[in-house]
N, C-alpha and C positions, 0 to 999 in steps of 0.2 A: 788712617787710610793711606794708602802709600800711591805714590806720583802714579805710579800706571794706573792703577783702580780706577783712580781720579779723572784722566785721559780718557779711559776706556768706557767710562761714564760722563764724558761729557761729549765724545764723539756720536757717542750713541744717541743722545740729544739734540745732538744735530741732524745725524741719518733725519729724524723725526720729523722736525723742524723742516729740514727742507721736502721732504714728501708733503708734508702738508701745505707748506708752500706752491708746490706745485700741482697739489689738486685744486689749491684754493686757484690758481692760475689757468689753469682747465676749465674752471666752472667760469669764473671771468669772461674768458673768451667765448662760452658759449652762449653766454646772457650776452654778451653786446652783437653776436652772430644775428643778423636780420631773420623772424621765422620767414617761415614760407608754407601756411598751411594752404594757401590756394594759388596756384599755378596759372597763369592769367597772359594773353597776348602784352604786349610792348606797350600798343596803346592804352590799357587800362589799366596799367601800373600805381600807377600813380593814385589813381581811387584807390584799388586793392591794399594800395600800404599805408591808406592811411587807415581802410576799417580794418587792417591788422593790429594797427596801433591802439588804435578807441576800442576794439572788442578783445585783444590782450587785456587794456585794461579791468575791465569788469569783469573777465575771468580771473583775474589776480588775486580776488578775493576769496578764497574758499574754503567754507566752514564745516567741517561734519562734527556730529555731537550726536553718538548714539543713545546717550542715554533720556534724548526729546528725539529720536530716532528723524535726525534732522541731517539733512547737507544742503548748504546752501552756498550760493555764489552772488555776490554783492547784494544782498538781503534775498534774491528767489530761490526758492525751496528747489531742489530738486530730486529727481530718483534717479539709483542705479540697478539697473535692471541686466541679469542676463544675453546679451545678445543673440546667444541660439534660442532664449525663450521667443524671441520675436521674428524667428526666421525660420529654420530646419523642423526645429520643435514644434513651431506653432502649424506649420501647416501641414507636418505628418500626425499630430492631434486633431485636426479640422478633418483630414482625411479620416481619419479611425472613427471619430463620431459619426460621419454623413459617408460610411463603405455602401449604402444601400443608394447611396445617389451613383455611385460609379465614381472613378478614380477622377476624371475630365472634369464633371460639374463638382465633385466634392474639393478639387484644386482649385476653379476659379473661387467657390465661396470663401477658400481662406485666402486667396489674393485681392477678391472684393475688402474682405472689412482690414487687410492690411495696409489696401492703398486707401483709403475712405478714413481710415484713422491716424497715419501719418500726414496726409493730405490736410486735413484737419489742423493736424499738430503745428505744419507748416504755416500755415495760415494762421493761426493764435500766436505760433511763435513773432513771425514777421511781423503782427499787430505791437504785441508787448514790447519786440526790442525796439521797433520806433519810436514809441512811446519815448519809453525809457530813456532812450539816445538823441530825441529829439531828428530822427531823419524823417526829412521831407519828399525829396527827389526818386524817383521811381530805382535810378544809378547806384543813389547812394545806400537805398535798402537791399536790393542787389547784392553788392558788394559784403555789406555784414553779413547775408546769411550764408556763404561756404566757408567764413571764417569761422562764425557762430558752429557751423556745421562739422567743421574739424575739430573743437577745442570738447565740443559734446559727445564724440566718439562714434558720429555716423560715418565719417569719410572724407579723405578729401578729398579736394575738386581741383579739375585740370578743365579749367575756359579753352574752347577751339576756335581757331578761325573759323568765317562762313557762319558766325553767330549773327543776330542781328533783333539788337534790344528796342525794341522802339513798343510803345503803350499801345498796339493796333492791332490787326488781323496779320500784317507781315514780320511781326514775334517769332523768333526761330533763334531757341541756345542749341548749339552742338558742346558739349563737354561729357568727361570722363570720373568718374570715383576710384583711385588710387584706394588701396586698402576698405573697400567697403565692408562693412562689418556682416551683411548679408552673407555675401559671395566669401567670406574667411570661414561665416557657422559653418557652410558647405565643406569646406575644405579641409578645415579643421575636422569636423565630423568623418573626414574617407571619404567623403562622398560625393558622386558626382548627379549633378542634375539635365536632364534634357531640356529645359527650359531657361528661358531668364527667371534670377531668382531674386534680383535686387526692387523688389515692390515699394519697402516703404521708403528707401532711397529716393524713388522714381515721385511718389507721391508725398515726402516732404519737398521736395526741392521746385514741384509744381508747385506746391503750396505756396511757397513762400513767395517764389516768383510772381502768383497770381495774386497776391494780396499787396508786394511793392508793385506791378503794373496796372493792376486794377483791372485785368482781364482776363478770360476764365484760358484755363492753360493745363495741358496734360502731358505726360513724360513716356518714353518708352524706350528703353531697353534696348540696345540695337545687337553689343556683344556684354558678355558675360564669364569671367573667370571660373565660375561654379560648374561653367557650363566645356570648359577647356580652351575658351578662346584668352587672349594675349592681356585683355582688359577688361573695365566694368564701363561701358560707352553708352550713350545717350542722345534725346533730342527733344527737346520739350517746343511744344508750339499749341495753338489754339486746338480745339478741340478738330474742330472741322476743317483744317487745313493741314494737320501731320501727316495724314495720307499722302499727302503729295509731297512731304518732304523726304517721307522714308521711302518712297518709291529713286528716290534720288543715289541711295547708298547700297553699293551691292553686295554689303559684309550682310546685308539681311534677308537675301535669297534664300540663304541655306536656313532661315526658319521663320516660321508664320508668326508676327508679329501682331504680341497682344494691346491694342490700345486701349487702357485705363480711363476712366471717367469716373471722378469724383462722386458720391452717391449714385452708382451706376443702377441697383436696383429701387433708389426712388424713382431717377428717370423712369426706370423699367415701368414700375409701379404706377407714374404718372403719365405713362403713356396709355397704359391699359386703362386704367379708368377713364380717359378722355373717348379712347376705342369702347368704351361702354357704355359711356355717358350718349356717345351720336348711335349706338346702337340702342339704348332705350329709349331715346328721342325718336328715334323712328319705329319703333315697337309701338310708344306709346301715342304716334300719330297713327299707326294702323288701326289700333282698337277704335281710337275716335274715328276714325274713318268707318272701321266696321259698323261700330255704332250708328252713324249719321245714314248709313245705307240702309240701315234693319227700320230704321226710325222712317226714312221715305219711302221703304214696302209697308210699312205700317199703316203713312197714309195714304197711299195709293188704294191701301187694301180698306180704309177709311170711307176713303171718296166712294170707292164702289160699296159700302156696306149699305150705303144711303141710298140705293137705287134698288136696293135690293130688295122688296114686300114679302115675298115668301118665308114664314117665321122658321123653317127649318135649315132653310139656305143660310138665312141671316145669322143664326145660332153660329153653323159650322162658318162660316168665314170671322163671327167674334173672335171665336176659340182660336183660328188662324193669325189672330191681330194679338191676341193674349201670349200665345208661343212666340212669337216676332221679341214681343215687348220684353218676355223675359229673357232670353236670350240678349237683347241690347242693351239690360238693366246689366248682365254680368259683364258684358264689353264698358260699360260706362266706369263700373266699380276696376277696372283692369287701369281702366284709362287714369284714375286717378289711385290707383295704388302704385307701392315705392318698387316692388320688386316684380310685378308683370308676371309673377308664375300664382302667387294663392291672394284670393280675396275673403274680406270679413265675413261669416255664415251671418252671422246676426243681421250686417246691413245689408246681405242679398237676399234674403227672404225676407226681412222687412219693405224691400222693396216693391217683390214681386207682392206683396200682400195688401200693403199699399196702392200698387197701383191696380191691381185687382178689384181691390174695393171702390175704387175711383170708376173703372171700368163697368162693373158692372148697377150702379144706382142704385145698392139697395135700398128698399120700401122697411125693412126692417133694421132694428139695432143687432149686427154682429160685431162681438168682441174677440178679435184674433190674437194669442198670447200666442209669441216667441220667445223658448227658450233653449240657450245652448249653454249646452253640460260639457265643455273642451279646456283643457291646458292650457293651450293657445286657438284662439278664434280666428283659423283659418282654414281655407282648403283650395286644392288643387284646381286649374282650370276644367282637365280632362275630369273632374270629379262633382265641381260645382256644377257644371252644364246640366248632365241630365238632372242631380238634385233637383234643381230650379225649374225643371222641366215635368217631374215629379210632384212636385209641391204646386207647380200651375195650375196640372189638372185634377187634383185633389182638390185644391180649395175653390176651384171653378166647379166643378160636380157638387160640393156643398154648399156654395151659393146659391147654385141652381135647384137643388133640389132638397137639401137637408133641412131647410126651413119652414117648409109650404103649411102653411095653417100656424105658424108660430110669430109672436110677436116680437121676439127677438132669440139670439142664439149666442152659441159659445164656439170655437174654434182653437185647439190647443197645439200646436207646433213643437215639437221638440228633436232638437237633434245632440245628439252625446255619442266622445268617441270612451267610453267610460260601459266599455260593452261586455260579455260574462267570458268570451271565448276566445282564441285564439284565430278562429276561423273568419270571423268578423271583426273590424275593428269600429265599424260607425254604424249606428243605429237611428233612422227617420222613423217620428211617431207621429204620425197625423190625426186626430179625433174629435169628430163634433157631438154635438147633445142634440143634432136634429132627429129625423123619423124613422133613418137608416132603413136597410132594405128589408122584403118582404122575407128572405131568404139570403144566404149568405152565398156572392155568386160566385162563379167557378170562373177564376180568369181565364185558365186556358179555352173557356167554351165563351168568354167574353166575346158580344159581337158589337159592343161600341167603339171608336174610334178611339175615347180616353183611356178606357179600362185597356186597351192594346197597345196603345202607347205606354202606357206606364209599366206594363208587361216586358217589354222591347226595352224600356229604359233599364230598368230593373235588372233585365238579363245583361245590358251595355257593362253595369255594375258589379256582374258577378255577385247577385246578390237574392234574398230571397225574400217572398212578399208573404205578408200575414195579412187577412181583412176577419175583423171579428166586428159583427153585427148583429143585435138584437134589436125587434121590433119594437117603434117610437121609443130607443134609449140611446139613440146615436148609433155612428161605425166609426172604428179604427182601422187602418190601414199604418202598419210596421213593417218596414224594410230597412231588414239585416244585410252590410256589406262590410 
């Protein structure tokens, strides 16, 4: 090889040499460059570098290994996820599935379980790194989590003056998210939004906050990149006291400002049941009330039944104490049932049956069998009243009269909503084995009080009456509704 070759190849070895040299010397000075992923006033400097230091470190460790489809960072598993999956994407798919709720409530639902599930994250997160890290001090957790927050690729953080950290009701961060990842899908995407679109931003950094001060804390959005203003801006403070603080900043005129609450629709949810709970508390003081009223016309109508000699009058004011009774047997059953709209068939006609038999002393053995043929053993208020009312004065008419010369009798009750047509859905069957009528009578020409009431009942029901009677082999009385 001759002298130049020689040169010409060892210069070139140099070129080499010193480029590398001077990358290696680029990268040097970048590694000793102090980071700065959270922007912070003067005075809190000093904390801020050093959980830049300690959460450098344990991100310094970082493992992927897809074939245990694992990344981890100083032994915590972690995921990398899409970022427009959790922003753009996710709430124009929330929109697409709920288009029948309207654009307005189908937006809030996918900003509800955005902030609900970040908020969450923050608050697990903040538990775990202290752990982890050993921080105690409400400051020093603080502090880790916009670093934590940078090195994980939600954003970084710009602390403002006119903050004011303290563990109480006068909590108020003002700060900013430099590159949020939110407000980039937007932009990245073309596209712009009329709203604030950094949700889970808003509702990790609550998060986190609330779990290093140990009080409940919510975020909102003041300006918005996505949205065409200058930045991604903020103000987190107690729930019930941000009102007053963002009445304070006039960048939030130009838009109605949504404030976020952590499980906002269990609140919801748990407002509404307490609103149901004093509305069946007083539902169900009414019926005991109604009941306690029917029960003292009862015995008013009692006290006068006893003054009363004439066996015809005394009959019709029974029967007046008998309708009372049933009627306050299905207020009673109201009063102790869960849902105030249907009561059991079984235990309301058990009832009245009961207390029929109670009522009237009979001299004979009747055996009264109830039976209900239903899916579910209930019914409606507007629907049990007259039954009950039906059923009174049918088994008062067979008390009174189905038995006479007999030494005991039979009474069969049944009600089934297990009916042939269409037309009708429930069928009452009421039949005794007493002496049944001479003749089978003609309601519409009925001139008794019962047989006209159960008429008027009947008809309340939209429904129609059968009496099939033959002489000493009982009557039945079927009403189809």
């Amino acid at each position: 090889m001759t002298l130049d070759k020689k040169t010409q190849q060892l210069r070139k070895q140099i070129y080499v040499l010193k480029k590398e040299l001077k990358a290696y010397k680029t990268t040097e000075a970048k590694s000793k460059k102090k980071l700065r992923t959270v922007i912070v006033p003067d005075n809190l400097q000093t904390v801020f570098d050093e959980a830049e230091k300690n959460v450098g470190k344990y991100h310094g460790s970082l493992l992927i290994d897809p074939e245990k489809a694992s990344i981890e960072i100083s032994g915590q598993r972690y995921l990398l996820i899409r970022a427009s999956a959790l922003s753009i994407e996710f709430l124009e798919g929330i929109m697409k599935n709920y288009k029948d709720k309207g654009d307005s409530e189908s937006l809030a639902i996918g900003k509800n379980i955005l902030f609900d599930l970040a908020h969450l994250i923050g608050v697990e997160d903040a538990r775990n790194f202290s752990e982890l890290m050993g921080l105690k001090k409400p400051v020093e957790m603080l502090s880790a989590g916009p670093v934590h927050f940078a090195y994980t690729g939600w954003a970084q953080v710009k602390l403002k003056e006119g903050s004011h950290t303290t563990p109480d009701q006068n909590f108020v961060l003002r700060y900013s998210h430099p590159y949020s990842f939110e407000a980039d899908s937007w932009i990245q995407a073309s596209k712009k939004s009329e709203q604030s679109v950094c949700i889970m931003n808003s509702g990790y950094s609550s998060g986190w906050c609330e779990y290093s001060f140990g009080i409940k804390l919510t975020a909102v959005e003041l300006t918005c990149r996505a949205r065409g203003d200058d930045e991604c801006s903020f103000i987190m403070a107690p729930p019930d006291q941000i009102m007053k603080y963002l009445k304070k900043y006039p960048l939030i005129k130009k838009v109605s400002p949504d404030v976020p609450t952590f499980l906002r629709r269990k609140i919801m949810e748990e407002k509404l049941q307490n609103s149901l709970a004093e509305k069946e508390l007083l539902l169900k003081e009414i019926h005991h009330r109604v009941k306690n009223n029917l029960q003292i016309i009862s015995s008013l109508l009692n006290l006068q039944l006893q003054t009363i000699e004439d066996p015809n009058i005394h009959y019709k004011f029974k029967e007046s104490i008998d309708r009372v009774n049933s009627i306050a047997s299905l207020h009673n059953l109201l009063y102790h049932s869960k849902t105030f709209e249907n009561i059991s068939v079984r235990n309301y006609f058990s009832t009245i049956v009961n207390s029929l038999k109670h009522s009237y002393n009979l001299k004979i053995d009747v055996i009264v069998n109830v039976d209900i043929e239903m899916d579910k053993d209930e019914l409606d208020i507007d629907t049990a009243i007259p039954c009950g009312l039906i059923l009174n004065e049918i088994i008062s008419n067979a008390f009174k009269y189905a038995f006479n010369g007999k030494r005991k009798g039979e009474i069969n009750v049944k009600f089934s909503d297990k009916h042939l047509n269409a037309k009708h859905k429930y069928r009452l069957s009421i039949n005794d084995n007493g002496v049944g009528f001479d003749k089978e009578p003609l309601i519409e020409e009925a001139k008794t009080l019962g047989l006209q009431l159960i008429d008027s009942l009947v008809n309340q029901l939209e429904g129609e009456l059968f009496i099939n009677t033959l002489k000493n082999k009982g009557t039945q009385f079927m009403i189809d509704f």
